[in-house]
Biopython code that builds the backbone (N, CA, C, O; Angstrom):
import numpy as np
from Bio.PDB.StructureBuilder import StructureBuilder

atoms = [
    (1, "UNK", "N", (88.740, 19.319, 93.508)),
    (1, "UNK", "CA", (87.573, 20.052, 93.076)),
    (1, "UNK", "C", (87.687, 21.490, 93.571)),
    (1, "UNK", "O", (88.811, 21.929, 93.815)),
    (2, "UNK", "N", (86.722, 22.176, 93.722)),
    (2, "UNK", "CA", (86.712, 23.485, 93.867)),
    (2, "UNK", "C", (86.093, 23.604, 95.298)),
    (2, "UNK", "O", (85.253, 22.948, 95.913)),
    (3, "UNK", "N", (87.021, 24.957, 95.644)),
    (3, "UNK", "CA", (86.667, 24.936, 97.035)),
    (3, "UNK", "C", (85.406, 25.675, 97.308)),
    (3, "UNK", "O", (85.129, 26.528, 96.465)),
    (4, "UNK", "N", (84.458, 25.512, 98.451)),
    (4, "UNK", "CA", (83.002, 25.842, 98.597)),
    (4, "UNK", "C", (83.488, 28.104, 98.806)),
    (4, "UNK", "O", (82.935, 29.103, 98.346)),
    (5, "UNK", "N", (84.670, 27.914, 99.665)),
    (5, "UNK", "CA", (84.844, 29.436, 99.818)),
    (5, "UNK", "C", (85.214, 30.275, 98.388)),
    (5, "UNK", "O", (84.854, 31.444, 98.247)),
    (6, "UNK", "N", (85.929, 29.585, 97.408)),
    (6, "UNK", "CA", (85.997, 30.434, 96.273)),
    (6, "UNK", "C", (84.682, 30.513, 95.282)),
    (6, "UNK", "O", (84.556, 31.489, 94.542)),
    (7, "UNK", "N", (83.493, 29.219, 95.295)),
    (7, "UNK", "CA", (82.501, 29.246, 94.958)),
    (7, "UNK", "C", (81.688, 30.441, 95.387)),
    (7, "UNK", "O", (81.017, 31.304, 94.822)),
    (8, "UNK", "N", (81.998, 30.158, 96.516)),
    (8, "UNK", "CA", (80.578, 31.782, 97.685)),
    (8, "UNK", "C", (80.917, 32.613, 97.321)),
    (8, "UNK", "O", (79.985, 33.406, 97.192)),
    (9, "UNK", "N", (82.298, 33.214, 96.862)),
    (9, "UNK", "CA", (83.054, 34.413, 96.666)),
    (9, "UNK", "C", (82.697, 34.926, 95.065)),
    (9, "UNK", "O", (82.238, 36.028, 94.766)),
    (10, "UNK", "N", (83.047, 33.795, 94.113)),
    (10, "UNK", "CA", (82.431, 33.914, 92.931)),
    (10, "UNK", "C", (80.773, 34.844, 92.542)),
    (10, "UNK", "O", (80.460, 35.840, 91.890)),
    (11, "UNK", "N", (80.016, 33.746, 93.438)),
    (11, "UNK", "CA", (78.856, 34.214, 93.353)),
    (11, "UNK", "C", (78.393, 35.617, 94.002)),
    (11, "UNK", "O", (77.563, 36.406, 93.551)),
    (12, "UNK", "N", (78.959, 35.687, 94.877)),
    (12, "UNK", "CA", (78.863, 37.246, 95.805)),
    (12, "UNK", "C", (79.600, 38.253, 94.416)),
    (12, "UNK", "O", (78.994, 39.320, 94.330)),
    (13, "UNK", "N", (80.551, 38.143, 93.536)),
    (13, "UNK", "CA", (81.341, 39.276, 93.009)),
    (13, "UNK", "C", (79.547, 39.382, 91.674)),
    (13, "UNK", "O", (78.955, 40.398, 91.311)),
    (14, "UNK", "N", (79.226, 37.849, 91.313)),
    (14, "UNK", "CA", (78.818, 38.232, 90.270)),
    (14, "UNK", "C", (77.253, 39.224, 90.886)),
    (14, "UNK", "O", (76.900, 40.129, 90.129)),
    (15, "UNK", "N", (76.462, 39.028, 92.114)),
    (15, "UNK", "CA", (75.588, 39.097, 92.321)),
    (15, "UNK", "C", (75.804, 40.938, 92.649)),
    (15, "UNK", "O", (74.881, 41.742, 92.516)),
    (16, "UNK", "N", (77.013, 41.258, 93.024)),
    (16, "UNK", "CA", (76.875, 42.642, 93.340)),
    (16, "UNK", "C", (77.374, 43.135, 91.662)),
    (16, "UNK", "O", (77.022, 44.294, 91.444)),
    (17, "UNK", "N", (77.818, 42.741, 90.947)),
    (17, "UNK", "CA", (78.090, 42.999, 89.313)),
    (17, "UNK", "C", (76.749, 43.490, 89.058)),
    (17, "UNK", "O", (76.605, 44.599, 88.543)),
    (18, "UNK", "N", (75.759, 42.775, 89.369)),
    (18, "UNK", "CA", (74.104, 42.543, 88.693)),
    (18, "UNK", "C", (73.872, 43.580, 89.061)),
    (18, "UNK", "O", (73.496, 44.461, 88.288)),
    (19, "UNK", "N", (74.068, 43.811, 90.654)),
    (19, "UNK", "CA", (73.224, 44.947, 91.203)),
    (19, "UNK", "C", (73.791, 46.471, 90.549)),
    (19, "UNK", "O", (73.095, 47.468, 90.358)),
    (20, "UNK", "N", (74.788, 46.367, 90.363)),
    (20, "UNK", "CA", (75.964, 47.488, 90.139)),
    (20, "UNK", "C", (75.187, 47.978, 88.533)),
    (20, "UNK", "O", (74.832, 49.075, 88.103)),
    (21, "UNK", "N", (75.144, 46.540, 87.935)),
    (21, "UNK", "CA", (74.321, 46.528, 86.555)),
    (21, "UNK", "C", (72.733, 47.355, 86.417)),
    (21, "UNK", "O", (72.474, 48.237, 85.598)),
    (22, "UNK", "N", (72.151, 47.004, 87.062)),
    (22, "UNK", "CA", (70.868, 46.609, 87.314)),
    (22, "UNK", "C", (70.600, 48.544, 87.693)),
    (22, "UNK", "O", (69.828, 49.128, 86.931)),
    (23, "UNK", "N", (71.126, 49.194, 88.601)),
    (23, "UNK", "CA", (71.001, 50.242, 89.243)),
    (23, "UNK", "C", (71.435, 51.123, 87.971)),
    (23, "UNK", "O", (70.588, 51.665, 87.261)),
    (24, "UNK", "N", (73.119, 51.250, 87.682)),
    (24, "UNK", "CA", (73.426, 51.775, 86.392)),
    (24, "UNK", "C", (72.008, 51.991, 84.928)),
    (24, "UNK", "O", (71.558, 52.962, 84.320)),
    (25, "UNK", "N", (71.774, 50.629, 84.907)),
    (25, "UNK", "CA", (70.971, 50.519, 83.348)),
    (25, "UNK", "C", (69.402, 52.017, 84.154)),
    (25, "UNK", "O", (69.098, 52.961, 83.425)),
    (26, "UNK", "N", (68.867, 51.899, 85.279)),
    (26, "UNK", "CA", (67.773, 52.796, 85.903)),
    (26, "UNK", "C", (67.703, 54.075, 85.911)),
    (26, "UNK", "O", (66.774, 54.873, 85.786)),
    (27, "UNK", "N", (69.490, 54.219, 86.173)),
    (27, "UNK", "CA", (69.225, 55.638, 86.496)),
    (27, "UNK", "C", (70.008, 56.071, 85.505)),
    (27, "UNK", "O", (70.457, 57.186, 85.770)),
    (28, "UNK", "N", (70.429, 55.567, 84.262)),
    (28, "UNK", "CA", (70.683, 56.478, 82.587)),
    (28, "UNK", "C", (70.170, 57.337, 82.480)),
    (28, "UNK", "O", (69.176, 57.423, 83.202)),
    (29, "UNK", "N", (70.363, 58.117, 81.868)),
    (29, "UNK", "CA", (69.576, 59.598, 81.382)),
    (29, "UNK", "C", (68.962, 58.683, 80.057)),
    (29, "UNK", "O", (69.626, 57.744, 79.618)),
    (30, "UNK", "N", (67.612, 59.057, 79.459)),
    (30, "UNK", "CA", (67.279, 58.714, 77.917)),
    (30, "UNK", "C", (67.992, 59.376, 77.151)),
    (30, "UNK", "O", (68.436, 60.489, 77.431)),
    (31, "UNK", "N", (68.196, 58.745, 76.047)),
    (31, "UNK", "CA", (69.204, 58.865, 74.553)),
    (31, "UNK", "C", (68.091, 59.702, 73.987)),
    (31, "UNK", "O", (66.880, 59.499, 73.898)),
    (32, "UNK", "N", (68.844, 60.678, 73.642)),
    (32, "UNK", "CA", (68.058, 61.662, 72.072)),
    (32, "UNK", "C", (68.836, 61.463, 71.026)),
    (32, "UNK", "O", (68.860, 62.414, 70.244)),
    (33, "UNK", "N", (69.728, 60.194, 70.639)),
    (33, "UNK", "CA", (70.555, 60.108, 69.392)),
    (33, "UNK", "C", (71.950, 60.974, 69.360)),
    (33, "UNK", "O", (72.750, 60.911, 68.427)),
    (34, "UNK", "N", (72.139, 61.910, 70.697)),
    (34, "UNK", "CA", (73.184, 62.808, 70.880)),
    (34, "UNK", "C", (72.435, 64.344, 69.685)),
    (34, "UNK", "O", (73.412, 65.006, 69.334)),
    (35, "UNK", "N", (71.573, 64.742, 69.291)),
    (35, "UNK", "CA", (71.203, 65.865, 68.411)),
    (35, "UNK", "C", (70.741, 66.591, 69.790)),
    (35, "UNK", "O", (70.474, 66.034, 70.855)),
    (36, "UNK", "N", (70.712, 68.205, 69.445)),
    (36, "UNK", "CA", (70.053, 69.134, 70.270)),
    (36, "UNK", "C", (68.835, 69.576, 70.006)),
    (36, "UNK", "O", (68.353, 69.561, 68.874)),
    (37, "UNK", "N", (68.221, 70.023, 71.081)),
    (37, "UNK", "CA", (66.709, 70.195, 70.962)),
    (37, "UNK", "C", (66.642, 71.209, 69.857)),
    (37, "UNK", "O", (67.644, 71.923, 69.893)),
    (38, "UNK", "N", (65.709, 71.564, 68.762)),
    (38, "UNK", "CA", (65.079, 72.064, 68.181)),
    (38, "UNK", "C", (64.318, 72.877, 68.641)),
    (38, "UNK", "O", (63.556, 72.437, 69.502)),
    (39, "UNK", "N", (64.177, 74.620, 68.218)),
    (39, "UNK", "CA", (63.493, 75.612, 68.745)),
    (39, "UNK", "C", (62.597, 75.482, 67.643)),
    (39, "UNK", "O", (62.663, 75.020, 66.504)),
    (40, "UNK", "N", (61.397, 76.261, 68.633)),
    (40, "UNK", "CA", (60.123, 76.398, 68.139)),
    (40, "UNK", "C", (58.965, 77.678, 68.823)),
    (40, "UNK", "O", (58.366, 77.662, 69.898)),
    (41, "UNK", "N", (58.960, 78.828, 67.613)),
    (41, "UNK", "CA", (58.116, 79.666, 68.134)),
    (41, "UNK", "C", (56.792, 79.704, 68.238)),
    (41, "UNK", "O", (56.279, 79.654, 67.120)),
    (42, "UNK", "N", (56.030, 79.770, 69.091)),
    (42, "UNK", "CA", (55.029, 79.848, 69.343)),
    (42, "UNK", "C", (53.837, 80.780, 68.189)),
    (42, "UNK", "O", (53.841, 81.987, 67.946)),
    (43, "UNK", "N", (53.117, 79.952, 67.776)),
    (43, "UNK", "CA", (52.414, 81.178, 66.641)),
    (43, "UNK", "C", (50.872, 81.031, 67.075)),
    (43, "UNK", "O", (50.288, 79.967, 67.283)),
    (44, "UNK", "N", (50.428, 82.111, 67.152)),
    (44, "UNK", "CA", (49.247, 82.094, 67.397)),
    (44, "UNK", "C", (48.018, 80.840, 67.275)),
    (44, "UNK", "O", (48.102, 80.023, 66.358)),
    (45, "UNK", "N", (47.407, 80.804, 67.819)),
    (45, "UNK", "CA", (46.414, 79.234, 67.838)),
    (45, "UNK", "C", (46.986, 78.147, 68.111)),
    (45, "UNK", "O", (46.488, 77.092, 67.719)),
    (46, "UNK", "N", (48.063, 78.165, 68.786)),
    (46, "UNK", "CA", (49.088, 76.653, 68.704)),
    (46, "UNK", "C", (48.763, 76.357, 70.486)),
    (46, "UNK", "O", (48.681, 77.096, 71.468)),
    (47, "UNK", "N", (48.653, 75.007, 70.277)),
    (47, "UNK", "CA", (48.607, 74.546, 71.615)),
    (47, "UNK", "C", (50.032, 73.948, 71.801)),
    (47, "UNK", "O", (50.936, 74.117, 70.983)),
    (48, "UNK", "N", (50.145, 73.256, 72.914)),
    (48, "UNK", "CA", (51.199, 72.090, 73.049)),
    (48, "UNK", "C", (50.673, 70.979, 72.316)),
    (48, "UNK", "O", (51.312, 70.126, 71.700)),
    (49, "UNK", "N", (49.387, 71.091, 72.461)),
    (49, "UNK", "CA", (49.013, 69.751, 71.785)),
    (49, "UNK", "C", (48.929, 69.709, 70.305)),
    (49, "UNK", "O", (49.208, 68.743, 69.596)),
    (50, "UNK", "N", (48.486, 70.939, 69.903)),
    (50, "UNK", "CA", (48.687, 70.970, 68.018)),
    (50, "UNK", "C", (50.382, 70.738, 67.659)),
    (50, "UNK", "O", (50.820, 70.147, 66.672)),
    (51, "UNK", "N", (51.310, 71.482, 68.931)),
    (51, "UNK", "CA", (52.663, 71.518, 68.292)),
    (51, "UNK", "C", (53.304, 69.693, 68.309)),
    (51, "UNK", "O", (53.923, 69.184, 67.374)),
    (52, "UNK", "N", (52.933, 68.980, 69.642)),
    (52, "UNK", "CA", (53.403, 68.182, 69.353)),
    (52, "UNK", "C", (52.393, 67.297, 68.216)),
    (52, "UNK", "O", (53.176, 66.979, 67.321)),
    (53, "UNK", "N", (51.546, 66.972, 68.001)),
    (53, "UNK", "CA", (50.898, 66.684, 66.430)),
    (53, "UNK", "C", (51.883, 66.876, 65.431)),
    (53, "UNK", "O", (52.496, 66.026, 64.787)),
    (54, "UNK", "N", (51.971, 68.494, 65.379)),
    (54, "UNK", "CA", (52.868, 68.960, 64.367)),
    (54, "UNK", "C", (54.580, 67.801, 63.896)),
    (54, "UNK", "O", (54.935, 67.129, 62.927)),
    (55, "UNK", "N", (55.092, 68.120, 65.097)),
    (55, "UNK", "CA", (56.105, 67.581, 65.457)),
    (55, "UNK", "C", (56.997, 66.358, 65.697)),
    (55, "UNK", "O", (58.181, 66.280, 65.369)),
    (56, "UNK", "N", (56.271, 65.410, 66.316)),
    (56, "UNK", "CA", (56.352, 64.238, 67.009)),
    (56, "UNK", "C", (55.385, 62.623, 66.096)),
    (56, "UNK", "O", (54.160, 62.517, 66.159)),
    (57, "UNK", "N", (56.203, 61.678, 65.417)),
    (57, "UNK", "CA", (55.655, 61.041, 65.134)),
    (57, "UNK", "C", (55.008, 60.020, 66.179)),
    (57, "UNK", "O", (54.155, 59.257, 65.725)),
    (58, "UNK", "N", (55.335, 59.931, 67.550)),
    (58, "UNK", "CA", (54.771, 59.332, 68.400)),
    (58, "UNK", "C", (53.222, 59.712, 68.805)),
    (58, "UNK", "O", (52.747, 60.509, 67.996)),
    (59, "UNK", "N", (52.202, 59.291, 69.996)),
    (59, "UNK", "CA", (51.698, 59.761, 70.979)),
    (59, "UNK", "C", (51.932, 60.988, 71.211)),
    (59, "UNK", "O", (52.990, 61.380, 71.703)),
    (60, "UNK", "N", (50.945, 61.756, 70.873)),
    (60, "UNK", "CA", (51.176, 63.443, 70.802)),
    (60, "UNK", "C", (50.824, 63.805, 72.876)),
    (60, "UNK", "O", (51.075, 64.855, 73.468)),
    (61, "UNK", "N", (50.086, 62.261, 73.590)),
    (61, "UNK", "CA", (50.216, 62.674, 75.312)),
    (61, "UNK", "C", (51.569, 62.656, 75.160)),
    (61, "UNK", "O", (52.111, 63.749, 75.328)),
    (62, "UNK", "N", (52.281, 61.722, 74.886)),
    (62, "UNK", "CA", (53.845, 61.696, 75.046)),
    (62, "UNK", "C", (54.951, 62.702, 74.824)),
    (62, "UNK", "O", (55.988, 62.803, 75.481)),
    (63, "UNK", "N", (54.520, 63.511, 73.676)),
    (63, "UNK", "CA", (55.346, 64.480, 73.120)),
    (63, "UNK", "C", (55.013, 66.013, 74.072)),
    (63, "UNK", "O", (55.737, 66.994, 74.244)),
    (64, "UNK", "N", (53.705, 65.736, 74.537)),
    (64, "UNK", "CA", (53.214, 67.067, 75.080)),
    (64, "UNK", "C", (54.301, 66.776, 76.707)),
    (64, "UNK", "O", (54.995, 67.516, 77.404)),
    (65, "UNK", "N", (54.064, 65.819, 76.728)),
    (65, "UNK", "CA", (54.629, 65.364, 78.317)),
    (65, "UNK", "C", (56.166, 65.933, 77.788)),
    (65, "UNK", "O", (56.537, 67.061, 78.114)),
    (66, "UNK", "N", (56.673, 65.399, 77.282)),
    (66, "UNK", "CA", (58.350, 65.884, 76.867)),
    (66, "UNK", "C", (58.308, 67.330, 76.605)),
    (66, "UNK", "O", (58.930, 68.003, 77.427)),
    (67, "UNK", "N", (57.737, 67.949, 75.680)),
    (67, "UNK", "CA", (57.960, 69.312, 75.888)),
    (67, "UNK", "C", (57.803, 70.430, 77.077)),
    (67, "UNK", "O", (58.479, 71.454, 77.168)),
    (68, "UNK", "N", (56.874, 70.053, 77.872)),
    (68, "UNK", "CA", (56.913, 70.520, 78.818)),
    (68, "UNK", "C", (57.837, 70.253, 80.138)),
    (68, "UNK", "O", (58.033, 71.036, 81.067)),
    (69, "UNK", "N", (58.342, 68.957, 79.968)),
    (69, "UNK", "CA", (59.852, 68.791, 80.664)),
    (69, "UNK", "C", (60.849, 69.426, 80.196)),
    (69, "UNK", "O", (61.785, 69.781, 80.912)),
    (70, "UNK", "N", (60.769, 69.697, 78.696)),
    (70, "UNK", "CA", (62.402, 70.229, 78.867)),
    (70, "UNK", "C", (61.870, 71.658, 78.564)),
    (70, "UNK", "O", (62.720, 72.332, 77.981)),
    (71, "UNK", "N", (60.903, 72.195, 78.756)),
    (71, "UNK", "CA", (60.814, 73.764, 78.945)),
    (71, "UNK", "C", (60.555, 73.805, 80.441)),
    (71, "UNK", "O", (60.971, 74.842, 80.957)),
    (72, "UNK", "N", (60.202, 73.283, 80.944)),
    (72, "UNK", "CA", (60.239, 73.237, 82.680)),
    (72, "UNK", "C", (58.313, 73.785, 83.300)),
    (72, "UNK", "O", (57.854, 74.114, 84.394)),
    (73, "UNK", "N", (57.748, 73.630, 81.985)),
    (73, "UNK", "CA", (56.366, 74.044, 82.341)),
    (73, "UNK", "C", (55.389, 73.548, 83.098)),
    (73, "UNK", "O", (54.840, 72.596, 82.543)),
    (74, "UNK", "N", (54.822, 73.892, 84.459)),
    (74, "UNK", "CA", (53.696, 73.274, 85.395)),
    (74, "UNK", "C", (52.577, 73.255, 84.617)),
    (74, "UNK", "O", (51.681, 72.697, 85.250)),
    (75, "UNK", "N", (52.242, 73.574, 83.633)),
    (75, "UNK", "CA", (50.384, 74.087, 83.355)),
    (75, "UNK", "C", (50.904, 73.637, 81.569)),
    (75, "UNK", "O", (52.058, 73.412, 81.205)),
    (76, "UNK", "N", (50.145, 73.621, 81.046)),
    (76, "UNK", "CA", (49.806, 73.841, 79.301)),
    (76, "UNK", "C", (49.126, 74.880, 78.801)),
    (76, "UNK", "O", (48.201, 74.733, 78.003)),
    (77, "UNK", "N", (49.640, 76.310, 79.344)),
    (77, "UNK", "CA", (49.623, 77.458, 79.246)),
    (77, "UNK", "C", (50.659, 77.962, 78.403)),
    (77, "UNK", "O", (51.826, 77.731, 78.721)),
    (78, "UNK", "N", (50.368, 78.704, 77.237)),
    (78, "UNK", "CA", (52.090, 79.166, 76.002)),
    (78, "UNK", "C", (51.058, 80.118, 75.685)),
    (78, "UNK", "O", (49.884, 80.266, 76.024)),
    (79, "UNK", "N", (52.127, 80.907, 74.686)),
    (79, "UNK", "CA", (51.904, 82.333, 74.748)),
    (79, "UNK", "C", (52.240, 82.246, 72.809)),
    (79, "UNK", "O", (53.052, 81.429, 72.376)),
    (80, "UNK", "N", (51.580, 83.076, 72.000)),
    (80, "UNK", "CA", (52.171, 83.053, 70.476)),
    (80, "UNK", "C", (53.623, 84.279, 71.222)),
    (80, "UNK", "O", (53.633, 85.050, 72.181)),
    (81, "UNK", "N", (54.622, 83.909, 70.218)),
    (81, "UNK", "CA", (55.629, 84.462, 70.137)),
    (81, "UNK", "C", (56.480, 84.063, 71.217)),
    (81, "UNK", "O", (57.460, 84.741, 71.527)),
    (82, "UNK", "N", (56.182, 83.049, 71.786)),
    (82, "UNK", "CA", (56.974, 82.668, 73.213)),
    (82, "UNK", "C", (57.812, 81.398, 72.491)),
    (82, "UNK", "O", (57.233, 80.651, 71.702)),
    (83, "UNK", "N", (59.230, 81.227, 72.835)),
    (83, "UNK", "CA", (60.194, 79.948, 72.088)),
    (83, "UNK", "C", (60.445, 78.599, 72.972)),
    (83, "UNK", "O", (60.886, 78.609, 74.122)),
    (84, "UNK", "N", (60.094, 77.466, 72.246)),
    (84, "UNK", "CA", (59.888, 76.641, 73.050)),
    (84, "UNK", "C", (61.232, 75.807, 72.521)),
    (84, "UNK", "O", (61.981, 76.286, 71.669)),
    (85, "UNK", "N", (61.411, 74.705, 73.036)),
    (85, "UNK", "CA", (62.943, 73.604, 73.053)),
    (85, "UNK", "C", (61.687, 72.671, 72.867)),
    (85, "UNK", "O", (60.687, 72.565, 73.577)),
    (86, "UNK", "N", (61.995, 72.105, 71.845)),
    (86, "UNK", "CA", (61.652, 70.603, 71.045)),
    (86, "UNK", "C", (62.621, 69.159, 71.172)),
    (86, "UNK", "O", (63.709, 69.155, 70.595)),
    (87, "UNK", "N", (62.227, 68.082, 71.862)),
    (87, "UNK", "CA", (62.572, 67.547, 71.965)),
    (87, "UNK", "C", (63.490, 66.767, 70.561)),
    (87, "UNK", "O", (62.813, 66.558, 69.553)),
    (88, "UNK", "N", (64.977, 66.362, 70.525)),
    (88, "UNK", "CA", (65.237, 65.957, 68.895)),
    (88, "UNK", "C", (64.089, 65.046, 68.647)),
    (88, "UNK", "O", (63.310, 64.514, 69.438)),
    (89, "UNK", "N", (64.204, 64.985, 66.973)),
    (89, "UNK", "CA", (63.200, 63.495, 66.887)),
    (89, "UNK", "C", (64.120, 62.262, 66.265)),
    (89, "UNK", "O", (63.632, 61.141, 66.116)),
]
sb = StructureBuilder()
sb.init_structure("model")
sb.init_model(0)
sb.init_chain("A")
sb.init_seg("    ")
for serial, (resi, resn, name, xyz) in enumerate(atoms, 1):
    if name == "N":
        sb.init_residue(resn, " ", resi, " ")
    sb.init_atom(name, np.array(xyz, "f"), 0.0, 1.0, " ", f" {name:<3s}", serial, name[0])
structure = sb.get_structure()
């Protein structure tokens, strides 16, 4: 039969596999389909929140949240004529 030490050993390779797994799948970056962000100028009366409306077939909290990550913005403060990075869709 099989010996109890190659059993323990088995299970130890697969259990740090998992973890190795498990950590990898967390700290991925999210997929945008590989496309680049899309620019977008700011035009007068536009919020973040009208642009992502505009923009985003999701949750326009969601889209507002993404645009302001990848423009690097603390506040929901924009300016008309100011260029923003659109998340791909």
């Amino acid at each position: 039969m099989f010996d109890i030490r190659i059993l323990r050993s088995v299970g130890l390779l697969l259990a740090i596999l998992s973890l190795v797994l498990v950590i990898g799948l967390r700290t991925a970056p999210d997929s945008q389909g590989g496309q680049e962000p899309q620019t977008y100028i700011v035009q007068p009366g536009d919020s973040l929140w009208t642009i992502a409306e505009q923009t985003d077939d999701g949750d326009p909290r969601d889209a507002v949240g993404r645009i302001k990550e990848l423009n690097h913005l603390s506040g929901s403060t924009i300016q008309a004529g100011q260029t923003l990075l659109l998340p791909a869709a």
